[in-house]
VMD Tcl script that builds the backbone (N, CA, C; Angstrom):
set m [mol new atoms 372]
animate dup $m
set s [atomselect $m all]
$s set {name element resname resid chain x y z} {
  {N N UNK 1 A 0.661 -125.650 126.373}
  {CA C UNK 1 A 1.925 -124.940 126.441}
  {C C UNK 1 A 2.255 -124.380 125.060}
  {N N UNK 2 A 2.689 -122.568 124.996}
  {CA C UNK 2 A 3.103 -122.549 124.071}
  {C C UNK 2 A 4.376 -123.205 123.237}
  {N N UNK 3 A 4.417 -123.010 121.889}
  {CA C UNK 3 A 5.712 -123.470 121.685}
  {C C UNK 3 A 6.543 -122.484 120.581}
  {N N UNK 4 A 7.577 -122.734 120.696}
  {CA C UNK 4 A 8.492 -121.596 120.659}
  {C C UNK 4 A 9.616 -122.422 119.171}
  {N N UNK 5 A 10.068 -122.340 118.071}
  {CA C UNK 5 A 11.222 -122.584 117.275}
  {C C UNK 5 A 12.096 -121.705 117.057}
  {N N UNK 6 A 13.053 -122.105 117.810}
  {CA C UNK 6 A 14.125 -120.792 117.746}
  {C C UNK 6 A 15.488 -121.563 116.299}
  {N N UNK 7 A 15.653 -120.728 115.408}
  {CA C UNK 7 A 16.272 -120.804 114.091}
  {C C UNK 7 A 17.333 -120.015 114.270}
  {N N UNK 8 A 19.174 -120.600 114.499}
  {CA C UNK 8 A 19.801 -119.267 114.303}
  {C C UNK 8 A 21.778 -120.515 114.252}
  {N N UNK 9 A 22.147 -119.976 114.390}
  {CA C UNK 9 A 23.424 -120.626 113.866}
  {C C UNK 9 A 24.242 -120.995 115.155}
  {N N UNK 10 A 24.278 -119.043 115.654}
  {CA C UNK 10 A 24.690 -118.817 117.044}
  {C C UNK 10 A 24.580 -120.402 117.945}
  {N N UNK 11 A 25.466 -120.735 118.207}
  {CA C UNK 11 A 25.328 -121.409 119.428}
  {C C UNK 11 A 24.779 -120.680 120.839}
  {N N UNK 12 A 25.649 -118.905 120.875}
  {CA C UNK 12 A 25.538 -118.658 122.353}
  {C C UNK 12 A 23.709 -118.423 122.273}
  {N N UNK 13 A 23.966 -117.619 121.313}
  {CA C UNK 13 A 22.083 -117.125 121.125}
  {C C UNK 13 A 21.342 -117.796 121.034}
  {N N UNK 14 A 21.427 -119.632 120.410}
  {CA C UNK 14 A 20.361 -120.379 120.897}
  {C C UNK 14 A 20.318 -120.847 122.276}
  {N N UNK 15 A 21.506 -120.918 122.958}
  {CA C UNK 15 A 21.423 -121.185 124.812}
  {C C UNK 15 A 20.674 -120.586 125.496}
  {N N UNK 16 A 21.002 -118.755 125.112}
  {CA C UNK 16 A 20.526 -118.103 125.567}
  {C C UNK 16 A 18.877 -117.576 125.373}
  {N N UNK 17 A 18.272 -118.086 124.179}
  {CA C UNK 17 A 16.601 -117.811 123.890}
  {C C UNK 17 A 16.015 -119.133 124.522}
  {N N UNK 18 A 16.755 -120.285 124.127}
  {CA C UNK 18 A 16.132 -121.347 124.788}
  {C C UNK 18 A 16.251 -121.593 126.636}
  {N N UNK 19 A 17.181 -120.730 127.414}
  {CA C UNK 19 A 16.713 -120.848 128.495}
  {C C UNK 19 A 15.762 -119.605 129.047}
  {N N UNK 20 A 15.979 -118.674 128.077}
  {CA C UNK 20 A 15.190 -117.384 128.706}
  {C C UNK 20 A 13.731 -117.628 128.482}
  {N N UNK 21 A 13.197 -118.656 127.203}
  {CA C UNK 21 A 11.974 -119.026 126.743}
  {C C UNK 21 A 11.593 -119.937 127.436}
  {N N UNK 22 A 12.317 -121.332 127.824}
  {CA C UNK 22 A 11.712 -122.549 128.712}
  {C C UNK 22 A 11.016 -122.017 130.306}
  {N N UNK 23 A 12.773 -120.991 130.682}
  {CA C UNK 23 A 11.805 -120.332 131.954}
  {C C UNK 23 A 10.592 -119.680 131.866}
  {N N UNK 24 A 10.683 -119.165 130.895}
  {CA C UNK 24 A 8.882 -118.134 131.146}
  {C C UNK 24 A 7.692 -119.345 130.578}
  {N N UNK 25 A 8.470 -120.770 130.207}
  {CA C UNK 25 A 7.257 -121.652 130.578}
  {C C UNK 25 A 6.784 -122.144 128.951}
  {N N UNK 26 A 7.479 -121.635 127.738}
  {CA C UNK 26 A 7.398 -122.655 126.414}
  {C C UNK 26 A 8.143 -123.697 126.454}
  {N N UNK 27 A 7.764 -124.615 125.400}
  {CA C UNK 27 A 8.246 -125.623 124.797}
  {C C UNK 27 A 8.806 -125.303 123.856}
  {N N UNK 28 A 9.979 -125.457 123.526}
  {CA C UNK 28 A 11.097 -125.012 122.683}
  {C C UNK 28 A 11.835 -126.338 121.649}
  {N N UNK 29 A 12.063 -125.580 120.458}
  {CA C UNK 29 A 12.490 -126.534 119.508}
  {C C UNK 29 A 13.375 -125.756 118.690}
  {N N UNK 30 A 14.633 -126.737 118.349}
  {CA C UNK 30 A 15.651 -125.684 117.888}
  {C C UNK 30 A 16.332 -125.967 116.312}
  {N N UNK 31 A 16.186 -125.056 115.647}
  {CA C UNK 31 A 16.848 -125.402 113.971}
  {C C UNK 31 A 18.441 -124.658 113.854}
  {N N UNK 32 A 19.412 -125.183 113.094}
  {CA C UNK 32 A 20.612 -124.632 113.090}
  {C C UNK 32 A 20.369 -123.531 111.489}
  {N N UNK 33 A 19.408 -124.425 111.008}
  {CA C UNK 33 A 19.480 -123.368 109.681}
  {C C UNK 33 A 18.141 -123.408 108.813}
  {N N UNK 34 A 17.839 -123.394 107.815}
  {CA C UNK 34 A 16.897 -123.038 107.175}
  {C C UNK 34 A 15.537 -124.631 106.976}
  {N N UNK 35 A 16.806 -125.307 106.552}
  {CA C UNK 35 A 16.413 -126.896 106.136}
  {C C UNK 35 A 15.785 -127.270 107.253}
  {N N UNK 36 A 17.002 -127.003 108.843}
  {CA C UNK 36 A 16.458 -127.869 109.647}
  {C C UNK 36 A 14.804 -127.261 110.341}
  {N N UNK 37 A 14.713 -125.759 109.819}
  {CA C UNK 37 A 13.468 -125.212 110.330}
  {C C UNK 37 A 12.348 -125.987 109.233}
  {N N UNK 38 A 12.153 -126.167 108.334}
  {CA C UNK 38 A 11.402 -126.778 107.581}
  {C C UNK 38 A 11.018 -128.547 107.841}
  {N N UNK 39 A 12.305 -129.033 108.212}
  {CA C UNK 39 A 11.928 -130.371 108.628}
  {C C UNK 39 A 10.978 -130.302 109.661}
  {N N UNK 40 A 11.705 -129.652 110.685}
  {CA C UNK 40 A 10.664 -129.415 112.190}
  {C C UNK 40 A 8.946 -129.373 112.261}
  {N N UNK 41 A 8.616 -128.035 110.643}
  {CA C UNK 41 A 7.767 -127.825 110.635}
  {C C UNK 41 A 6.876 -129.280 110.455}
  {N N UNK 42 A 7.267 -130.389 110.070}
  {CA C UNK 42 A 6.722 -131.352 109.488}
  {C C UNK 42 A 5.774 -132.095 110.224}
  {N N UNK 43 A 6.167 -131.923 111.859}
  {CA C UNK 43 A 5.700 -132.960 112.390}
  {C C UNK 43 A 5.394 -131.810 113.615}
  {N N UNK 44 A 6.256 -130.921 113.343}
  {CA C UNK 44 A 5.853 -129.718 114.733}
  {C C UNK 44 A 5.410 -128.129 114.316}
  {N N UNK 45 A 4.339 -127.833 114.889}
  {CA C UNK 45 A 3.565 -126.603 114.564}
  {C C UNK 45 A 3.884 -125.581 115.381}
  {N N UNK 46 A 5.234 -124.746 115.664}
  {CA C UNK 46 A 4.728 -123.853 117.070}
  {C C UNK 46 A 3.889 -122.814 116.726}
  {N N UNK 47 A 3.953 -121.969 118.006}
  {CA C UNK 47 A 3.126 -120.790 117.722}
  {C C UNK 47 A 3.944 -119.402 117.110}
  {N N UNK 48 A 5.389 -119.382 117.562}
  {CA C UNK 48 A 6.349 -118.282 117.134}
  {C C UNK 48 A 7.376 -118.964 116.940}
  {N N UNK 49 A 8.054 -118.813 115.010}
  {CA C UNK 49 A 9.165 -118.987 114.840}
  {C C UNK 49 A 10.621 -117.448 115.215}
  {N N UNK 50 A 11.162 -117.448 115.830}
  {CA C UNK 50 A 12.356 -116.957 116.089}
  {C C UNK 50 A 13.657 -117.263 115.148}
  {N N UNK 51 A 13.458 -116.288 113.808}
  {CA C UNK 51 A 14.261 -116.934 112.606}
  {C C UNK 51 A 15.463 -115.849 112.485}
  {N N UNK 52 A 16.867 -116.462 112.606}
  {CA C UNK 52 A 17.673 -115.634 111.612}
  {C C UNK 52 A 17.222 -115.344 110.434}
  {N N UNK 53 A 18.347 -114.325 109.948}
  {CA C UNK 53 A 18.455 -114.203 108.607}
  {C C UNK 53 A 19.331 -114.945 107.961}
  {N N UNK 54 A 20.528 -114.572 108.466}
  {CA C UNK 54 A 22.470 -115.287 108.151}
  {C C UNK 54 A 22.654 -116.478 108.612}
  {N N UNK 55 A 21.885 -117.436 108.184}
  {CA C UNK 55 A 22.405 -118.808 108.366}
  {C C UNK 55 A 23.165 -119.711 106.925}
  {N N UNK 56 A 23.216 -120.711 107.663}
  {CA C UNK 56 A 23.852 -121.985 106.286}
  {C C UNK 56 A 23.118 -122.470 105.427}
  {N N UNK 57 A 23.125 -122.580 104.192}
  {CA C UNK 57 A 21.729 -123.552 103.444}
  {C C UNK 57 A 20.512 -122.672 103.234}
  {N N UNK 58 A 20.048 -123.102 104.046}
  {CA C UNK 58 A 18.796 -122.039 103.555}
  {C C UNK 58 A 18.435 -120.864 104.432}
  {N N UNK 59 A 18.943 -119.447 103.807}
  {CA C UNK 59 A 18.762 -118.438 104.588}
  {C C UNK 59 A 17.174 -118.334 104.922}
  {N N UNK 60 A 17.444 -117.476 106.253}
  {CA C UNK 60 A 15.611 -116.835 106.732}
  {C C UNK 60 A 15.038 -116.478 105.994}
  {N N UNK 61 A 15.241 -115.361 104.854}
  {CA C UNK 61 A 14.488 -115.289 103.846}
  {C C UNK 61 A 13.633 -115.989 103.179}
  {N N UNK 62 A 14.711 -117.055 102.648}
  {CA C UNK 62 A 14.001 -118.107 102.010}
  {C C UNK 62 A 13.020 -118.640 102.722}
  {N N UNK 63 A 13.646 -119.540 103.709}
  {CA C UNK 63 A 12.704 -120.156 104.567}
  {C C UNK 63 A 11.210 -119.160 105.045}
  {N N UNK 64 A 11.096 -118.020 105.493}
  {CA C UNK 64 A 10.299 -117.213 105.416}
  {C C UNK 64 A 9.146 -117.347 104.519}
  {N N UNK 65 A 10.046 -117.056 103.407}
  {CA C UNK 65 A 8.727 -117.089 102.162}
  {C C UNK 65 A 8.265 -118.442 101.995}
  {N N UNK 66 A 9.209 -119.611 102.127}
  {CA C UNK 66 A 8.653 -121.114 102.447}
  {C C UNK 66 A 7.594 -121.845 102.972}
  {N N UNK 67 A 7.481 -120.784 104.561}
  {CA C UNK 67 A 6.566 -120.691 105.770}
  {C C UNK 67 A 5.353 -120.143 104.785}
  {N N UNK 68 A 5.968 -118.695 104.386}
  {CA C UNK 68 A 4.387 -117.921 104.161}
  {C C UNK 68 A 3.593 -118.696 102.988}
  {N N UNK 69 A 4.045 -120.154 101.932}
  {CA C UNK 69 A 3.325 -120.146 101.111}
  {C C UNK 69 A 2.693 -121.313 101.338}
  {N N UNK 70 A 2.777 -121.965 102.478}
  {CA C UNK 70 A 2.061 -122.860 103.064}
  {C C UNK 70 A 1.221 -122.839 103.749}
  {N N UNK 71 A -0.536 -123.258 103.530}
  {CA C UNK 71 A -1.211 -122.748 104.634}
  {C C UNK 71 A -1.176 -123.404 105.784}
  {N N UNK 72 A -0.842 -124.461 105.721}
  {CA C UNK 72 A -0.300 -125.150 106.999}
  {C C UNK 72 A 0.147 -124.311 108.075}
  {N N UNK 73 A 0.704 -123.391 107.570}
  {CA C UNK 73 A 1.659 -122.657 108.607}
  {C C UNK 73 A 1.341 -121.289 108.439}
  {N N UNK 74 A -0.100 -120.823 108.302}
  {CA C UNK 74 A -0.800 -119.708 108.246}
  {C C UNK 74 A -0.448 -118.788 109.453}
  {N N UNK 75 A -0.976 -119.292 111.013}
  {CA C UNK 75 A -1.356 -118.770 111.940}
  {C C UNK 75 A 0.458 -118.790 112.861}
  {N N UNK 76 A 1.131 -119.647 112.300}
  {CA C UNK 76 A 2.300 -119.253 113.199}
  {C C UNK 76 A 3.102 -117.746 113.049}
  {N N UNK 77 A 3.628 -117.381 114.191}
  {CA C UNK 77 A 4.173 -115.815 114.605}
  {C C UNK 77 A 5.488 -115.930 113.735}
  {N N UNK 78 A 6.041 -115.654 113.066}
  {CA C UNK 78 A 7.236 -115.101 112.820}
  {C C UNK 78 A 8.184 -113.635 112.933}
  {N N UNK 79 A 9.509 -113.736 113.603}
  {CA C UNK 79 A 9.877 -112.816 114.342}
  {C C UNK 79 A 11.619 -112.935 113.760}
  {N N UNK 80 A 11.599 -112.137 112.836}
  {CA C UNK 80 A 13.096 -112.192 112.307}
  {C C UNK 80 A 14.141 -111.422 113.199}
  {N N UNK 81 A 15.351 -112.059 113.688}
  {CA C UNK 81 A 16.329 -111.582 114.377}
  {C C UNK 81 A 17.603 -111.581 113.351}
  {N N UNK 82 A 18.176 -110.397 113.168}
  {CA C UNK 82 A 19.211 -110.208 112.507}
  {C C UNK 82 A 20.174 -109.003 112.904}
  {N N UNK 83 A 21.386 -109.258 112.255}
  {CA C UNK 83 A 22.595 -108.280 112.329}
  {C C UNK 83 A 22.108 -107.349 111.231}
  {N N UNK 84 A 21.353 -107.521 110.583}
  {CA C UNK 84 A 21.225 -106.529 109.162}
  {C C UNK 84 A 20.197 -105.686 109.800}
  {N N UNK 85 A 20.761 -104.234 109.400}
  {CA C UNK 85 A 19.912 -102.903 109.979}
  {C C UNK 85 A 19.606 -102.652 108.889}
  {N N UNK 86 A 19.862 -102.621 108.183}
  {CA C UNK 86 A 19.539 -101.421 106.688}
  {C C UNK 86 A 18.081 -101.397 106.600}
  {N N UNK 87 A 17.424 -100.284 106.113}
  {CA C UNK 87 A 16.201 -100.400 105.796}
  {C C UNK 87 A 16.019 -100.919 104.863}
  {N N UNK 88 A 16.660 -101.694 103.973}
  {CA C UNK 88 A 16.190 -102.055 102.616}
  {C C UNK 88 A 15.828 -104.231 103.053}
  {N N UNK 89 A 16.294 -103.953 104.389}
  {CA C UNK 89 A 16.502 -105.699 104.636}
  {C C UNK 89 A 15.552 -105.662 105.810}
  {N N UNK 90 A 14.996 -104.976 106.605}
  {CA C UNK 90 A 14.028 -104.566 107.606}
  {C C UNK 90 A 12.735 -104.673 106.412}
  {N N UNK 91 A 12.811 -103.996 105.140}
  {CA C UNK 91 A 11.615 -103.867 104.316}
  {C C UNK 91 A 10.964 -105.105 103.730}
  {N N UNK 92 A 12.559 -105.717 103.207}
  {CA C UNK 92 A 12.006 -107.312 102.261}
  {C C UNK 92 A 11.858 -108.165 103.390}
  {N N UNK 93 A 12.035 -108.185 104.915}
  {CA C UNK 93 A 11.400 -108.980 105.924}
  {C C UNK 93 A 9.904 -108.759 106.026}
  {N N UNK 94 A 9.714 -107.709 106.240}
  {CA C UNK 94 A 8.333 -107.446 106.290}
  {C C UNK 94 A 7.452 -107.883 105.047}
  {N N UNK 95 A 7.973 -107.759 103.938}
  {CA C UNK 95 A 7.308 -107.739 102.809}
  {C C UNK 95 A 7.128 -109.583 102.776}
  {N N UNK 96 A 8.167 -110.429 102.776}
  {CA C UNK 96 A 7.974 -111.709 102.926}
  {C C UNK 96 A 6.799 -112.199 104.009}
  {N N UNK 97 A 6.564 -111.302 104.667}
  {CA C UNK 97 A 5.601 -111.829 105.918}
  {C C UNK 97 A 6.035 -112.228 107.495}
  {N N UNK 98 A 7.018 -111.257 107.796}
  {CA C UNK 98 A 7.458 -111.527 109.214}
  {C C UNK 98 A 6.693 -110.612 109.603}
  {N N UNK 99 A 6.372 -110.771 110.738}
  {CA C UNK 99 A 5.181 -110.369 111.747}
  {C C UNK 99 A 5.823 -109.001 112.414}
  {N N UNK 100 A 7.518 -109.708 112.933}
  {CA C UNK 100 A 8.045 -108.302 113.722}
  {C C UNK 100 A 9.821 -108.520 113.254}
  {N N UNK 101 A 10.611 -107.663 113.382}
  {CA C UNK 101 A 11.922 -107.654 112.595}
  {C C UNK 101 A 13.229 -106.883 113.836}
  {N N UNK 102 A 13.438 -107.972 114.277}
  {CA C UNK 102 A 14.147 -107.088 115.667}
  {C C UNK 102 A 15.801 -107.541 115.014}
  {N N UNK 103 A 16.524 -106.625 115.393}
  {CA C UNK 103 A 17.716 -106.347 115.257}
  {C C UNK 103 A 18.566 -106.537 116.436}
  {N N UNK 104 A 19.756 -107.202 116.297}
  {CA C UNK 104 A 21.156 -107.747 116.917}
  {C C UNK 104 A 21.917 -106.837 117.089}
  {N N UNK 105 A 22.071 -106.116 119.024}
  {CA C UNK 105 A 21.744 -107.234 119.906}
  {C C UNK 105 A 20.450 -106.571 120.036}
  {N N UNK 106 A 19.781 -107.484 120.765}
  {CA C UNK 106 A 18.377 -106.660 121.209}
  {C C UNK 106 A 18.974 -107.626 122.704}
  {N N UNK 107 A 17.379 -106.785 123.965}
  {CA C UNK 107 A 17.335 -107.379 124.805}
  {C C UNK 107 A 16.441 -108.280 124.839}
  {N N UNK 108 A 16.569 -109.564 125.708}
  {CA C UNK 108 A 15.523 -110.515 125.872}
  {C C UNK 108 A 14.220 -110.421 126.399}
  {N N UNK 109 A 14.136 -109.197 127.675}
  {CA C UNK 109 A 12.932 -108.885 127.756}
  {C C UNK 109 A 12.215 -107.998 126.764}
  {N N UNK 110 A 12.531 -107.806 126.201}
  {CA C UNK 110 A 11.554 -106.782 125.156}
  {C C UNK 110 A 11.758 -108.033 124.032}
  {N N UNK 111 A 12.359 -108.642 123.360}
  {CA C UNK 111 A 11.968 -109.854 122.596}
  {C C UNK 111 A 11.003 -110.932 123.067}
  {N N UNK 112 A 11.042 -111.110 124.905}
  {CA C UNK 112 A 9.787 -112.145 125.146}
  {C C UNK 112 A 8.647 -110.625 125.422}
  {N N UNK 113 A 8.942 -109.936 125.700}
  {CA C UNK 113 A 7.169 -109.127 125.376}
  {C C UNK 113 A 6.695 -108.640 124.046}
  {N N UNK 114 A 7.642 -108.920 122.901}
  {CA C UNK 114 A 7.082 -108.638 121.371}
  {C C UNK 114 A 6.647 -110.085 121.029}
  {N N UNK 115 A 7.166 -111.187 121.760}
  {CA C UNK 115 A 6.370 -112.815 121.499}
  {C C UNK 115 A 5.086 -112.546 122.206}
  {N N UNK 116 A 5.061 -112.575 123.775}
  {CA C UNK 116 A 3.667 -112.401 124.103}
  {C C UNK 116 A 2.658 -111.315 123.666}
  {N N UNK 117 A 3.289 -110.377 123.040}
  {CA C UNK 117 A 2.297 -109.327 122.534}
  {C C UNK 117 A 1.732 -109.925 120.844}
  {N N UNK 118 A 2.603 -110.840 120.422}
  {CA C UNK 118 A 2.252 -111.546 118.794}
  {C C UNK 118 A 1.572 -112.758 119.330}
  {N N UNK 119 A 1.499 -112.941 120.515}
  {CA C UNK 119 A 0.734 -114.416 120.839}
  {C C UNK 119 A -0.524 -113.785 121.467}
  {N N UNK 120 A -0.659 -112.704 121.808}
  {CA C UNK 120 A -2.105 -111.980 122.492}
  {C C UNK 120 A -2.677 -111.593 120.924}
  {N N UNK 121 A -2.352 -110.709 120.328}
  {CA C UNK 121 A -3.304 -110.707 119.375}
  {C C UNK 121 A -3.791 -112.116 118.500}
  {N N UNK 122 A -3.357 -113.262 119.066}
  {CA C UNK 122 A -3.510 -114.363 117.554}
  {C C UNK 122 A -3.656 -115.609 118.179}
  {N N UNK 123 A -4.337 -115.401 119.450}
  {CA C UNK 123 A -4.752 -116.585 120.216}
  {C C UNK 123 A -4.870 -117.516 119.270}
  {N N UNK 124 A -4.462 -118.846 120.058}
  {CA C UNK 124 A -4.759 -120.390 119.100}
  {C C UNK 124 A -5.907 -121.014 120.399}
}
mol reanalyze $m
mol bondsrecalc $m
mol representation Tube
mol addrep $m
């Protein structure tokens, strides 16, 4: 089973990724903020993190570049969800190493077919 870490503050938006993700059949694990995505990583590997940007403690960013300098955590998907449009915050996502950079609101089906399309190219 894949597995899925969804990172975001939102209460409604983690209800809502974690039931739209369990139904299509992942295992789901949930961080409120930066720290708690890093603990997770400790003992749990998914295949796609689902990271804010605008959280408490340790923003996505950070945590991002956290992920990318560990090889431990080489092959996992990262998929930044944020309120920030600007191109200058779309750019330093990418540049940190997020895989794909979707913007708030998006819809859920086109967010679970940019996961299964980052989980088809990068089979585990």
């Amino acid at each position: 089973m894949k597995k899925i870490l969804i990172a975001d503050d939102e209460h409604k938006i983690v209800m809502t990724l974690e039931y739209a993700f369990r139904r299509a059949g992942y295992e789901i694990f949930i961080a409120r903020d930066g720290s708690e995505v890093l603990e997770i990583l400790k003992d749990n590997i998914p295949d796609v993190i689902l990271l804010d940007i605008m959280m408490p403690n340790i923003d996505g960013y950070t945590t991002l570049k956290q992920i990318r300098s560990n090889q431990d955590y080489k092959n996992i998907r990262v998929i930044l969800l944020s309120a920030k449009t600007g191109e200058a915050d779309i750019r330093k996502g990418k540049e940190l190493g997020a895989d794909a950079y979707i913007t708030k609101p998006y819809s859920i089906k086109k967010l679970t077919e940019k996961v299964e399309e980052l989980l088809s190219e990068n089979p585990f």
